[in-house]
Biotite code that builds the C-alpha atoms (Angstrom):
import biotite.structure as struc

atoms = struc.array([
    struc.Atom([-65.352, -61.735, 61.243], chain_id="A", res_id=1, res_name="UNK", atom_name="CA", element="C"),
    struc.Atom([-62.486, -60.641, 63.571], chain_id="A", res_id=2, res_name="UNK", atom_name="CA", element="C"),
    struc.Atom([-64.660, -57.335, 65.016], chain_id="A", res_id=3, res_name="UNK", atom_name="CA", element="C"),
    struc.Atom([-67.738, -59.735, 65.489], chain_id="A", res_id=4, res_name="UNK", atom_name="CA", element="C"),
    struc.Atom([-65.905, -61.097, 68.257], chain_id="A", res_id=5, res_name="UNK", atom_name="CA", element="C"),
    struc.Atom([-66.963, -59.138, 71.363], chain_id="A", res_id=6, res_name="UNK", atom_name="CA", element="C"),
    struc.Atom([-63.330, -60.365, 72.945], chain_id="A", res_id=7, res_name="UNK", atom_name="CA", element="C"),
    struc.Atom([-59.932, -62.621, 72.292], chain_id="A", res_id=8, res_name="UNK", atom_name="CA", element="C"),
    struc.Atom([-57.065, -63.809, 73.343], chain_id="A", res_id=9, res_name="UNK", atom_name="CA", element="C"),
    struc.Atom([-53.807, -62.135, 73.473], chain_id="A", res_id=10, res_name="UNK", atom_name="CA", element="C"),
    struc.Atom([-50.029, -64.079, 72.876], chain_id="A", res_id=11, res_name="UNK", atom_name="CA", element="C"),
    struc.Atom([-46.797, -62.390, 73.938], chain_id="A", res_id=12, res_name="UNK", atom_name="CA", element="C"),
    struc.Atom([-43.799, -64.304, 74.105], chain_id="A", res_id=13, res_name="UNK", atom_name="CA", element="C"),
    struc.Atom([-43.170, -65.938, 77.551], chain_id="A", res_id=14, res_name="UNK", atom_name="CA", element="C"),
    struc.Atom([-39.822, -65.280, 79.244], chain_id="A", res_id=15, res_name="UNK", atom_name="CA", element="C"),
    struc.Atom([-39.061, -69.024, 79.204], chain_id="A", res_id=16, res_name="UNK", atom_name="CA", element="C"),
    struc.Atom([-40.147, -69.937, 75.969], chain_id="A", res_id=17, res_name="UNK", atom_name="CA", element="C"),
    struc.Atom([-43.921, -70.766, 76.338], chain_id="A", res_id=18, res_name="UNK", atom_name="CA", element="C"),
    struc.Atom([-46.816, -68.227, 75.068], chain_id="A", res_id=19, res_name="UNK", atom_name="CA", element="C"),
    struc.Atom([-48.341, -66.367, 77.441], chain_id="A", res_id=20, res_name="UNK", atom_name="CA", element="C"),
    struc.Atom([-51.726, -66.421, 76.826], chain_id="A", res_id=21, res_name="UNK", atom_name="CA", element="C"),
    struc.Atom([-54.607, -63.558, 78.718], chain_id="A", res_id=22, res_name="UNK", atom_name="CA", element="C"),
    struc.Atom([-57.961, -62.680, 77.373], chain_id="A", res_id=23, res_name="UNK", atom_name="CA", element="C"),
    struc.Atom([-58.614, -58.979, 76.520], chain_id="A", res_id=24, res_name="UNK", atom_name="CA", element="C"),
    struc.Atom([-61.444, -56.846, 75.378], chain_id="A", res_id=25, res_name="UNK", atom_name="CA", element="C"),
    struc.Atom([-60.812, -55.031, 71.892], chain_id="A", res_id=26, res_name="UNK", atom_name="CA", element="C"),
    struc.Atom([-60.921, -52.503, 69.091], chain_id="A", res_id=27, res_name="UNK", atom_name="CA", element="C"),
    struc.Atom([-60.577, -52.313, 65.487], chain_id="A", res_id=28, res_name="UNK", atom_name="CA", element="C"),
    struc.Atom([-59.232, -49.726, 63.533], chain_id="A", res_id=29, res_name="UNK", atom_name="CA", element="C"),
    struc.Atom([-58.604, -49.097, 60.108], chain_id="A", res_id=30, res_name="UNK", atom_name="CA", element="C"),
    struc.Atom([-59.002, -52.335, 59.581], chain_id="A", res_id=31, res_name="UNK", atom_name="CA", element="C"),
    struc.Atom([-54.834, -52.753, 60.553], chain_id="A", res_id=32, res_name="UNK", atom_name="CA", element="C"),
    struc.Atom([-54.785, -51.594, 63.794], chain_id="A", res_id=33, res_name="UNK", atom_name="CA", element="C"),
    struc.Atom([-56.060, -53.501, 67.091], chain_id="A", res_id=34, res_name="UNK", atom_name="CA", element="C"),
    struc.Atom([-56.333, -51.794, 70.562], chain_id="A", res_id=35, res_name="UNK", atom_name="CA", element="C"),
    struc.Atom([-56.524, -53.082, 73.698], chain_id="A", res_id=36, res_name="UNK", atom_name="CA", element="C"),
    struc.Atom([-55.885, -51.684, 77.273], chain_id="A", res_id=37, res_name="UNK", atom_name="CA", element="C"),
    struc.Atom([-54.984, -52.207, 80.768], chain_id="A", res_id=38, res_name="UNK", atom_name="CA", element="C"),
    struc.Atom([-58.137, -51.345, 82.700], chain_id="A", res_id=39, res_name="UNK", atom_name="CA", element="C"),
    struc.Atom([-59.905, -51.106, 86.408], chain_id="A", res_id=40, res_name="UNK", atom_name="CA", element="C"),
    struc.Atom([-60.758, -54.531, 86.734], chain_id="A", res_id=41, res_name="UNK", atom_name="CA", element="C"),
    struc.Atom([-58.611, -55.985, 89.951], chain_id="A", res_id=42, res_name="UNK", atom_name="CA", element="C"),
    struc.Atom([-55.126, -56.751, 89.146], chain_id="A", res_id=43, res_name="UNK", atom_name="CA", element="C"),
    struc.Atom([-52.518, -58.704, 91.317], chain_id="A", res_id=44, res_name="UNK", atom_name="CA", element="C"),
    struc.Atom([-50.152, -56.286, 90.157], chain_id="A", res_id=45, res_name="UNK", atom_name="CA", element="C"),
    struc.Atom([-49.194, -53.316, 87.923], chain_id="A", res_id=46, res_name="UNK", atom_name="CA", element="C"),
    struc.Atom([-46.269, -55.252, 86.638], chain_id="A", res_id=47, res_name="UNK", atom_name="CA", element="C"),
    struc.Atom([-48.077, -57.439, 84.011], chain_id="A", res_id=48, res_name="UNK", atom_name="CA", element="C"),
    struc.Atom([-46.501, -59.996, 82.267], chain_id="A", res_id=49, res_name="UNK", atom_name="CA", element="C"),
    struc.Atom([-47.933, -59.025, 79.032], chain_id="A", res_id=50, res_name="UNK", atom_name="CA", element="C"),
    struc.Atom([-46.431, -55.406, 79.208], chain_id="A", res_id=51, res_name="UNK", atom_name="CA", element="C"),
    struc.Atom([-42.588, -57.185, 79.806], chain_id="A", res_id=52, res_name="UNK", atom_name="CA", element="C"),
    struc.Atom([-43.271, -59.824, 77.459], chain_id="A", res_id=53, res_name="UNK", atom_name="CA", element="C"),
    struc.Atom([-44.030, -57.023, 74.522], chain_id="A", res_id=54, res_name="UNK", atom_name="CA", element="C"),
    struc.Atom([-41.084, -54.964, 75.736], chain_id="A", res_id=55, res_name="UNK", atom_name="CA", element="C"),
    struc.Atom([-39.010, -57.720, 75.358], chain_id="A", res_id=56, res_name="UNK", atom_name="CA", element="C"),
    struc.Atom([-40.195, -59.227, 72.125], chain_id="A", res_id=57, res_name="UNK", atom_name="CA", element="C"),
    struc.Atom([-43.162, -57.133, 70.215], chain_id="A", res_id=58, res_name="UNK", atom_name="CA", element="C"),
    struc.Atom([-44.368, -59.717, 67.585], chain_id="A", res_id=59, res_name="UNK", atom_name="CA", element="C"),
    struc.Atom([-48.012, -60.941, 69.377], chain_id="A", res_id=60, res_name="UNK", atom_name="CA", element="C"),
    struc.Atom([-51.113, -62.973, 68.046], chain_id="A", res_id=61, res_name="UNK", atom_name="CA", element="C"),
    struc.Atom([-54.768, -61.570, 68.906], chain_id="A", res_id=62, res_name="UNK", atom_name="CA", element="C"),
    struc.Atom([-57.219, -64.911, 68.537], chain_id="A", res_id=63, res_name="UNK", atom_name="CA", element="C"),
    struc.Atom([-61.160, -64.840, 68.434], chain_id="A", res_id=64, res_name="UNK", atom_name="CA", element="C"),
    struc.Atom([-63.664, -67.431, 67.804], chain_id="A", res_id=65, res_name="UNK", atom_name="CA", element="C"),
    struc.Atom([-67.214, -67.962, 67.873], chain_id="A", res_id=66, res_name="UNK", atom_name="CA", element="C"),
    struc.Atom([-68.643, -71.501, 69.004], chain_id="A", res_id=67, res_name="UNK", atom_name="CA", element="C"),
    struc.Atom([-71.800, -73.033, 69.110], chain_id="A", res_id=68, res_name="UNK", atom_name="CA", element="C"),
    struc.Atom([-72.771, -76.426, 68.842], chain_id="A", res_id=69, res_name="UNK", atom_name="CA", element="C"),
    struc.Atom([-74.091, -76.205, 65.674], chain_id="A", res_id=70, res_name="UNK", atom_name="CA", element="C"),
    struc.Atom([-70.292, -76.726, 63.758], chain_id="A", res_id=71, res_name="UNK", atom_name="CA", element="C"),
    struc.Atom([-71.771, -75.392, 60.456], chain_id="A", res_id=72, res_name="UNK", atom_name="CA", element="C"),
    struc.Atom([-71.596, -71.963, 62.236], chain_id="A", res_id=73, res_name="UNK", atom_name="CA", element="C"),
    struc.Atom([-68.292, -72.452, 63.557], chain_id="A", res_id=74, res_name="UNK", atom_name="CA", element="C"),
    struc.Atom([-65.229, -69.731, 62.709], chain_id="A", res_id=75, res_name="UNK", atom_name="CA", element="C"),
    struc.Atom([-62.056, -68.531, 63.943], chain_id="A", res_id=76, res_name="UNK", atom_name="CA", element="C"),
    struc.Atom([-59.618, -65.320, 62.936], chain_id="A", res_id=77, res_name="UNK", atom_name="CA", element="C"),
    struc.Atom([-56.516, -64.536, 63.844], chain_id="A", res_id=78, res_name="UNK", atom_name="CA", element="C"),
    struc.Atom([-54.365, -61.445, 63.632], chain_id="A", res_id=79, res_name="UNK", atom_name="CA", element="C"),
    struc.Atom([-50.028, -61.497, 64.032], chain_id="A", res_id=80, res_name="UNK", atom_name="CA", element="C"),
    struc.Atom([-48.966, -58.726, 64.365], chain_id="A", res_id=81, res_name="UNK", atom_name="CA", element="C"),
    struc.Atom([-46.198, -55.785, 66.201], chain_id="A", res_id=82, res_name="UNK", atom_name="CA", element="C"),
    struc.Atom([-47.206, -54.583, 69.690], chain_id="A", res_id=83, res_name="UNK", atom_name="CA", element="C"),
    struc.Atom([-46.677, -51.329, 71.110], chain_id="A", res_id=84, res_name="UNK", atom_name="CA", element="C"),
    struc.Atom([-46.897, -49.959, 74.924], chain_id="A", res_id=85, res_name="UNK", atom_name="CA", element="C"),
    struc.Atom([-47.686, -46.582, 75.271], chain_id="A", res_id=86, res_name="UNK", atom_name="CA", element="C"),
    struc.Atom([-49.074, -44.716, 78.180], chain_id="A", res_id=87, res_name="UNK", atom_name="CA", element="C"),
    struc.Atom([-50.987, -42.317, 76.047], chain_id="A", res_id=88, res_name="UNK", atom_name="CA", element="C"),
    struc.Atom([-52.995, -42.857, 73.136], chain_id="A", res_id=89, res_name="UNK", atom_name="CA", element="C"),
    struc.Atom([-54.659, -40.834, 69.758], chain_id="A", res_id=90, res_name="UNK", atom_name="CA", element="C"),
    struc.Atom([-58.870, -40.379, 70.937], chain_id="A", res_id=91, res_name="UNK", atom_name="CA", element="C"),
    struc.Atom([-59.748, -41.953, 68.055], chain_id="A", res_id=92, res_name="UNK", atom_name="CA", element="C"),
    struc.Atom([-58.073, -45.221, 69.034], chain_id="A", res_id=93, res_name="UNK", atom_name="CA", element="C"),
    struc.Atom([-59.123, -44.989, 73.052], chain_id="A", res_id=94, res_name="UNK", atom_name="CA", element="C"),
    struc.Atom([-62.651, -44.103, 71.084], chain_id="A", res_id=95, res_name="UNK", atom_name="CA", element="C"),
    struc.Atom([-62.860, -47.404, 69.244], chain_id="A", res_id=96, res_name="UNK", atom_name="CA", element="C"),
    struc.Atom([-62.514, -49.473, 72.464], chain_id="A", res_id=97, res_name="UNK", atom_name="CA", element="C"),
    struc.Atom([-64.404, -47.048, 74.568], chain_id="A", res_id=98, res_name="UNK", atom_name="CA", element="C"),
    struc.Atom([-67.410, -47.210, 72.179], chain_id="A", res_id=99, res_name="UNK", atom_name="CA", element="C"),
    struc.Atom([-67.823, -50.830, 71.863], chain_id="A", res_id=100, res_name="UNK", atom_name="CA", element="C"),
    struc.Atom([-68.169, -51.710, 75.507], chain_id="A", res_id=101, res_name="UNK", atom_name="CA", element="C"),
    struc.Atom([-70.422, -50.524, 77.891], chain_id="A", res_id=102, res_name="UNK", atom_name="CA", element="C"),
    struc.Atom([-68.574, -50.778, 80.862], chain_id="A", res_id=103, res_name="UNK", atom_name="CA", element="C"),
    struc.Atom([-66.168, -48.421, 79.684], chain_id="A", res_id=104, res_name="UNK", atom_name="CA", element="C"),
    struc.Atom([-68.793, -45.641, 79.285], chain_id="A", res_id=105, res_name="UNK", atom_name="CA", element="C"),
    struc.Atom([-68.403, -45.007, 83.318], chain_id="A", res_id=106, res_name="UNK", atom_name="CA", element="C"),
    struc.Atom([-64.829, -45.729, 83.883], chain_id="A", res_id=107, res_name="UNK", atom_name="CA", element="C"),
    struc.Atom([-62.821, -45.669, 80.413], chain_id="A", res_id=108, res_name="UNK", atom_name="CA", element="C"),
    struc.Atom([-59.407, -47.154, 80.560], chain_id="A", res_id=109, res_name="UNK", atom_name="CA", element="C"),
    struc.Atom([-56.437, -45.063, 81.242], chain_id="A", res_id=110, res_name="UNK", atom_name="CA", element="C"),
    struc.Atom([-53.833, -47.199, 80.093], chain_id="A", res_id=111, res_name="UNK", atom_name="CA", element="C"),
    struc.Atom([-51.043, -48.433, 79.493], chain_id="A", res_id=112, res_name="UNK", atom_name="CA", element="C"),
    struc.Atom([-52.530, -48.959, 75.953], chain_id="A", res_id=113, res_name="UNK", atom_name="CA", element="C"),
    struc.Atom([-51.701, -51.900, 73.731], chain_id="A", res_id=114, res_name="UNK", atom_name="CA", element="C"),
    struc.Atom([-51.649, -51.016, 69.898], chain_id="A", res_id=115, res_name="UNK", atom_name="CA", element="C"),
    struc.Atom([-51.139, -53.661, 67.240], chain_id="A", res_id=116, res_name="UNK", atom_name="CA", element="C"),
    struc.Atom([-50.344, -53.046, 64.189], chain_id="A", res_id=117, res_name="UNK", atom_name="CA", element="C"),
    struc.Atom([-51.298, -56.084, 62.117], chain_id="A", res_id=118, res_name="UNK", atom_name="CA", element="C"),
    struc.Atom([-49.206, -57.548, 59.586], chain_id="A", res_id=119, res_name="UNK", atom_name="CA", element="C"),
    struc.Atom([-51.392, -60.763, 58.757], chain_id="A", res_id=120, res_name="UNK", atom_name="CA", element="C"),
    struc.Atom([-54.617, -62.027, 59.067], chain_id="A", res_id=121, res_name="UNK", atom_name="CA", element="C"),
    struc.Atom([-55.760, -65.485, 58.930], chain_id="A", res_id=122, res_name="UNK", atom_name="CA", element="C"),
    struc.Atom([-58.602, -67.082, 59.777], chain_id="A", res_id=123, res_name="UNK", atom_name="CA", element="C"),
    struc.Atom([-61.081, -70.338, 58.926], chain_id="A", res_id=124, res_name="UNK", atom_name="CA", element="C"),
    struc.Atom([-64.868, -70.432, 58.854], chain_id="A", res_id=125, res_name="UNK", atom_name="CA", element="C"),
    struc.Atom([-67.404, -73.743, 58.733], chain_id="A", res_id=126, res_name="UNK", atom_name="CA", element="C"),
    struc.Atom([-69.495, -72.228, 56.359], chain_id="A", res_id=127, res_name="UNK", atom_name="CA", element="C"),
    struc.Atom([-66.397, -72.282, 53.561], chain_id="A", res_id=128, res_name="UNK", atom_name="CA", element="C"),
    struc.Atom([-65.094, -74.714, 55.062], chain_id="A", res_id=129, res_name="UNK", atom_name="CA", element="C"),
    struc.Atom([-61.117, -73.136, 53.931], chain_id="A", res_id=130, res_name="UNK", atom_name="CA", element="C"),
    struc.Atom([-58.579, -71.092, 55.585], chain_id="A", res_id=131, res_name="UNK", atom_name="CA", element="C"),
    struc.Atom([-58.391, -67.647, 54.659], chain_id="A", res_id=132, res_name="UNK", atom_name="CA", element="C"),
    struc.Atom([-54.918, -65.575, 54.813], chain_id="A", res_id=133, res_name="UNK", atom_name="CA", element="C"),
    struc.Atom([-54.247, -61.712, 54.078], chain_id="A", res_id=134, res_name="UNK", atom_name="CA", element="C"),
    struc.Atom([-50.765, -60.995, 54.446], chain_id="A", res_id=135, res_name="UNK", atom_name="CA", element="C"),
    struc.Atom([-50.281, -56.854, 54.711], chain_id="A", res_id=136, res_name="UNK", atom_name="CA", element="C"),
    struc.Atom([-48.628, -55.858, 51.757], chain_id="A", res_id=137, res_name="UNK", atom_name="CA", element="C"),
    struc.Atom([-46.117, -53.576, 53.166], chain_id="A", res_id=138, res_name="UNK", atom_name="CA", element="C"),
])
């Protein structure tokens, strides 16, 4: 359900304590692996919280949903995971975001890339009506 999602939420760890909370666009790869990016859209500044709150402390949360007012349709995942800043990034993982949004055709990102490497899954859907967890087995 997670890549149904055409975008989430990202949690780093606030500087003071409290999540900090921004919504992102997304790829999947491997099934392990999500990655995100810093992109054109306007900015107040270069200095984003997100980046410092990863350097700081790397363990984030991706969340996606889908709503509609019909609850029996309802569902939510969520992936915990490490976080990693690079500048650079392997085509095959700038491909996977590049490829699913359109925008990015004309202007792909150029980074600084977020890569998470996910260490659990979780997630609850109306239709089963139960939580679901995968825990990575590494």
């Amino acid at each position: 359900m997670f890549g149904l999602a055409r975008s989430g939420v990202l949690a780093t760890h606030g500087e003071h304590g409290f999540p900090h909370l921004v919504p992102i666009v997304f790829g999947v790869v491997d099934d392990d692996t999500i990655v995100t990016a810093v992109d054109h859209k306007p900015k107040t500044s270069s200095n984003l919280v997100r980046l410092k709150n990863i350097a700081r402390n790397p363990l984030v949360s991706v969340l996606v949903n889908d709503y509609h007012e019909d609850w029996s349709t309802l569902w939510w995942a969520r992936a915990d995971g490490v976080a990693t800043v690079t500048n650079q990034i392997e085509e095959r993982l700038a491909a996977s975001l590049v490829h699913r949004y359109e925008d990015y055709s004309s202007t792909p990102p150029v980074g600084p890339w977020i890569t998470i490497r996910v260490e659990r899954w979780s997630g609850w859907s109306a239709d089963t009506a139960r939580l679901h967890v995968r825990e990575d087995p590494a």
